[in-house]
N, C-alpha and C positions, 0 to 999 in steps of 0.2 A: 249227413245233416249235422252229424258234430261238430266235426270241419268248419262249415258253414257257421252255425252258430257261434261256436268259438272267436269265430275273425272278426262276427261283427261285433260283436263283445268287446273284446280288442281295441274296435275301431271307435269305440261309440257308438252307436246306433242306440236310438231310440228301443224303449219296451216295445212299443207297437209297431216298429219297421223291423225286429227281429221277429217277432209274431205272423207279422205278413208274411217275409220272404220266408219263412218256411213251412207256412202253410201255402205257399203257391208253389211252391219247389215238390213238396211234396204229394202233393196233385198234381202235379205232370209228372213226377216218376209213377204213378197211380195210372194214371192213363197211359202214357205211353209201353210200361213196361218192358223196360230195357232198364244194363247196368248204363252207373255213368259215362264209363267208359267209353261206352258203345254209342252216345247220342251224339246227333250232328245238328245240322243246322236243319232241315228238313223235320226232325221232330219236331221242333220247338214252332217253328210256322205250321204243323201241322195242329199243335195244341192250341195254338193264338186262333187259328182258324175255327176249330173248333169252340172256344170260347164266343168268340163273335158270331158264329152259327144258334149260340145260345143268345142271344141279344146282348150280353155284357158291354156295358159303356165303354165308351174311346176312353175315358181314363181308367178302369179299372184294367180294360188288355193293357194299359201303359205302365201300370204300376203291377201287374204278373209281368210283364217283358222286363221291369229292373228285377226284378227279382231272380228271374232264370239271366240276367246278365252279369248280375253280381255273380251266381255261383259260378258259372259257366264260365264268364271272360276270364272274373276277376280272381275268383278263388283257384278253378281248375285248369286255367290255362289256354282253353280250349276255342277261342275266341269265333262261336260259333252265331254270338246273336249281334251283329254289323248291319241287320237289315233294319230298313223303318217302318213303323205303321205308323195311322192316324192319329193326328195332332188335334189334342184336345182341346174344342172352342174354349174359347178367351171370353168367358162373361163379364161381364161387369157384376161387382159385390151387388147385394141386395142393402141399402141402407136404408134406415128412418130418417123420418123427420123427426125433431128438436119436437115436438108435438107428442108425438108414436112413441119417444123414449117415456115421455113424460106417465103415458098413460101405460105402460108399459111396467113401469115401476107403482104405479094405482095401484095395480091390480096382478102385483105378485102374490097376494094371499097371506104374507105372514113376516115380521119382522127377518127372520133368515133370510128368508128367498129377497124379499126387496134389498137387504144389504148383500147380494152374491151378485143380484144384477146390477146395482150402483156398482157395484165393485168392477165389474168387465166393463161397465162403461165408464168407469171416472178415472180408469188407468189403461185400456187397451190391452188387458190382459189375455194372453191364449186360454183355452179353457185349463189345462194341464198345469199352466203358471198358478190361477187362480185356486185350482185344486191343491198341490203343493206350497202354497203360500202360508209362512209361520208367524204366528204373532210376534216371536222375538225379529222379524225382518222387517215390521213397519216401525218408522221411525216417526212417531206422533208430534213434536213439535217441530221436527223439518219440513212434513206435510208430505213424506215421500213413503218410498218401502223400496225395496231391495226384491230383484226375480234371482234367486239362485239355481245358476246350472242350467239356464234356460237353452232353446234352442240354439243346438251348434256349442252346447256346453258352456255357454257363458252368462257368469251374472250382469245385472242392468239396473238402470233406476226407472224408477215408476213414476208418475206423480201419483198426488192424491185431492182428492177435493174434499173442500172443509166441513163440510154437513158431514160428511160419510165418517170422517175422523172421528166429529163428536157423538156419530150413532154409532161406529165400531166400539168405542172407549164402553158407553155403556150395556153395549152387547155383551163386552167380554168382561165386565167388570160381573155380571152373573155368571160366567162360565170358568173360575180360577182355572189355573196352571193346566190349558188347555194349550195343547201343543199348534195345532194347524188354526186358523183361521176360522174355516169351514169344514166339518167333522161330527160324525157319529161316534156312539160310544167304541165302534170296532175302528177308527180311523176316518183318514179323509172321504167325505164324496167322491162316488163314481162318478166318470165320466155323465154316463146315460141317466143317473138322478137330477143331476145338475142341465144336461138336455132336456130331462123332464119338467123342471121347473119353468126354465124360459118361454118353453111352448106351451107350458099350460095358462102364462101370464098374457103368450100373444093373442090365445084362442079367448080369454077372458077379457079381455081389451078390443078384441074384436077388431086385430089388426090383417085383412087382408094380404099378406109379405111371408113368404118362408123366414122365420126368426129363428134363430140357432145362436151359442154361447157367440160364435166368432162375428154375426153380425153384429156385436155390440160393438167389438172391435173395430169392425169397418165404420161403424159409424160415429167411434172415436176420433179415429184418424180425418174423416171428411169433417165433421164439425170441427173442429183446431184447423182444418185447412181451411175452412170458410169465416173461421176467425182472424182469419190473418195470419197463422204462428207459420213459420217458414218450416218448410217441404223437409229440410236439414233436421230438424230437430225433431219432426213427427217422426221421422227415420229413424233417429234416436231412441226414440221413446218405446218405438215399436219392433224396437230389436234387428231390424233387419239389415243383414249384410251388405244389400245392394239398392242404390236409389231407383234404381228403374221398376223394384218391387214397390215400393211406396207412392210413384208416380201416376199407378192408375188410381187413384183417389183424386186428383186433378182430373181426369173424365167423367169421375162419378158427382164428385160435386156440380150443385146447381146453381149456385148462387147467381156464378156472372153470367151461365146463358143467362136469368131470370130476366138481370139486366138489359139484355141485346131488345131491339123494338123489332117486331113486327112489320116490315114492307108494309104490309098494308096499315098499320096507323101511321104511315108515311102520306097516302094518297092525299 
């Protein structure tokens, strides 16, 4: 497991994808009970098997299967996991409506929590982004901010919307020489504070929708597509490497079916 951790260290990886892979690594040498040396491919379908016997979701066995593949193929040589399992349905994001954000932001409860959720929606920030985010990285009269280090280790620009600018300015203007953005006395927001906030604004809003930091994201990205802003640039904005990840946002928006008629107000 040093090994292991070492290379992904090494490599970049994420806090939380070095956490994963060896906490699944380490539960299947738990169970199976063998040296490494000694496991073949027949273990490792024998643990996936077992996972799935327990109900574990198509994506959680997919995300233990990278994990026993990184150490296995890649660290150890041993190129024992080549087989496939099941491919995790393709949902569609869950987005709001331009309505649901609105009341969404009503009824966050407190000048913080409303400026953390304008924040994930006036810039499509991950939640991670948003949690690391430094007041010396928004740039107030560009109207932008800087993601440093972001996914894939790269910095990006943000936009920002103008209401949020002039409620940040006097947010932070009671909080001197505060380092993060969004922050207790011990440091940034956890993750699950910050999930705690959203869901308690959607239960309070009385939005029937799974609400989570990242659907604000999605429904960043589809509102600017339903604005017109081209597909190129929302790709931009949203960090990512490949346009065929930004593309399903054109299935999820509604605008133009809305537009299409009905055969039957044809008759």
């Amino acid at each position: 497991m040093n090994k292991l951790n070492t290379e992904m260290r090494l490599r970049g990886f994420s806090k939380q994808t070095i956490k994963a892979y060896l906490y699944h690594n380490i539960n299947f040498l738990n169970y199976i009970k063998k040296p490494e040396n000694e496991i073949d491919e027949d273990d490792v379908k024998s643990y996936l098997s077992y996972l799935i016997g327990r109900d574990y979701s198509v994506s959680s066995i997919s995300l233990v299967r990278a994990a026993l593949k990184f150490n296995y193929d890649e660290i150890l040589k041993k190129k024992i996991v080549n087989f496939k399992t099941s491919k995790a349905e393709k949902k569609l994001p869950v987005v709001l409506s331009k309505t649901e954000v609105r009341r969404l932001i009503a009824n966050s409860g407190n000048e913080r929590n409303m400026l953390i959720i304008k924040m994930l929606y006036s810039s499509g920030l991950r939640l991670s982004e948003c949690i690391n985010l430094r007041v010396r990285d928004i740039e107030f009269e560009e109207k932008i901010a800087w993601v440093r280090a972001g996914k894939g280790k790269k910095d990006r620009l943000v936009i920002m919307a103008n209401n949020l600018l002039n409620e940040l300015k006097k947010y932070l203007k009671k909080l001197p020489d505060r380092e993060y953005v969004f922050s207790g006395p011990k440091g940034p927001f956890s993750a699950r504070y910050i999930e705690k906030i959203v869901k308690k604004a959607a239960e309070v809003a009385q939005i029937n929708k799974k609400v989570t930091p990242h659907t604000l994201r999605h429904c960043f990205a589809t509102h600017l597509l339903e604005a017109g802003v081209d597909i190129r640039k929302i790709q931009e904005l949203l960090g990512h490497s490949n346009l065929q990840t930004t593309q399903i946002y054109t299935r999820v928006s509604k605008e133009e079916l809305k537009k299409v008629k009905s055969p039957l107000d044809n008759l």
